[in-house]
Structures are given as structure tokens and as C-alpha cells.
Steps between C-alpha positions, in 0.01 A plus 500: 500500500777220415608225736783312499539116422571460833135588590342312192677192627350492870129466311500140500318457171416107412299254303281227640167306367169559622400165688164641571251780478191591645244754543527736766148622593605688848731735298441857487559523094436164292800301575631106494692314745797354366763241577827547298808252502841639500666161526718394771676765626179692579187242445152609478412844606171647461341833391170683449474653178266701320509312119107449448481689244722318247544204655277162659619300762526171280690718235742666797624115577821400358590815347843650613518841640754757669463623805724686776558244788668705756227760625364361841204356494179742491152410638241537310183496666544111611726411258846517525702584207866419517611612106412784277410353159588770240287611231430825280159703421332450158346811384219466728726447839450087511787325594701308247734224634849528423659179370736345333475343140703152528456289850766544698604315833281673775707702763734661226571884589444758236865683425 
């Protein structure tokens, strides 16, 4: 199936910097809490994501990630998650963050 550009651009795709992370025991499948900042325009949003494999709390903080900003926000269990941080499966089906490989100024929109 293609899609147009026209449908790629409504997935609002941006960067932001973890401002905190923490475990997230009540969560069906091993899973931290995050709080991402997107800068101004959309501040800190939060999301629950399942990155315990590869990744620790401590390690998660200050590392800048992309995520899709424009879902509505999902509960999870008693957690609200308001973004969709994206990642891909190693061989083994743990996530792997995508990222980007020089900072750039949280909010920016992937084109």
C-alpha cells in the first residue's frame, strides 16, 4: 500500500528530551514512565513505554527521542500517555529508541 505525502504529513513526528524516567511497576509488560520536552510550542508530554530491556531510567534522561505527538492521549492502566515514542525491534522484539545523532532544538518536526 502507498500513501500520499499528504497523509505522511498529518503524523506529527517530533523531537524532545527526556526530562525524566521512571519505573512503571503497575504495567502489564515491563515499561517506564516518561516525561519528554518538546519545547514551547508543545511542553512536556508524557508517555509509558516499554524500553527495559535496553535501557535504565538514569540512562533514558537527557537523551533525545522522536515520537508522534498528535494521537490522543491513551490510558494505560493509571497512567496516561499523551505521545507515542517510536522505536524498532532488535532481533529479539525489544524496543530500540529512535533518535537523532546531533542535538537539535526540541519540538522540531521530522520532514
Amino acid at each position: 500500500m502507498t500513501i500520499g505525502y499528504d497523509d505522511f504529513a498529518r503524523v506529527d513526528v517530533r523531537v524532545g528530551t527526556i526530562v525524566e524516567a521512571a519505573p512503571y511497576p503497575e504495567a502489564r509488560k515491563p515499561a517506564y514512565k516518561l516525561a519528554v520536552d518538546f519545547g514551547p510550542e508543545i511542553g512536556v508530554k508524557r508517555s509509558s513505554a516499554q524500553l527495559t530491556v535496553h535501557y535504565t531510567p538514569a540512562g533514558l534522561v537527557g537523551r533525545q527521542v522522536a515520537a508522534v505527538v498528535n494521537f490522543p492521549p491513551k490510558q494505560i492502566g493509571k497512567f496516561v500517555s499523551e505521545v507515542l515514542v517510536l522505536g524498532f525491534p532488535d532481533a529479539d522484539g525489544a524496543v530500540v529508541l529512535v533518535g537523532v545523532d546531533h542535538a537539535v532544538p526540541n519540538g522540531g518536526k521530522l520532514f
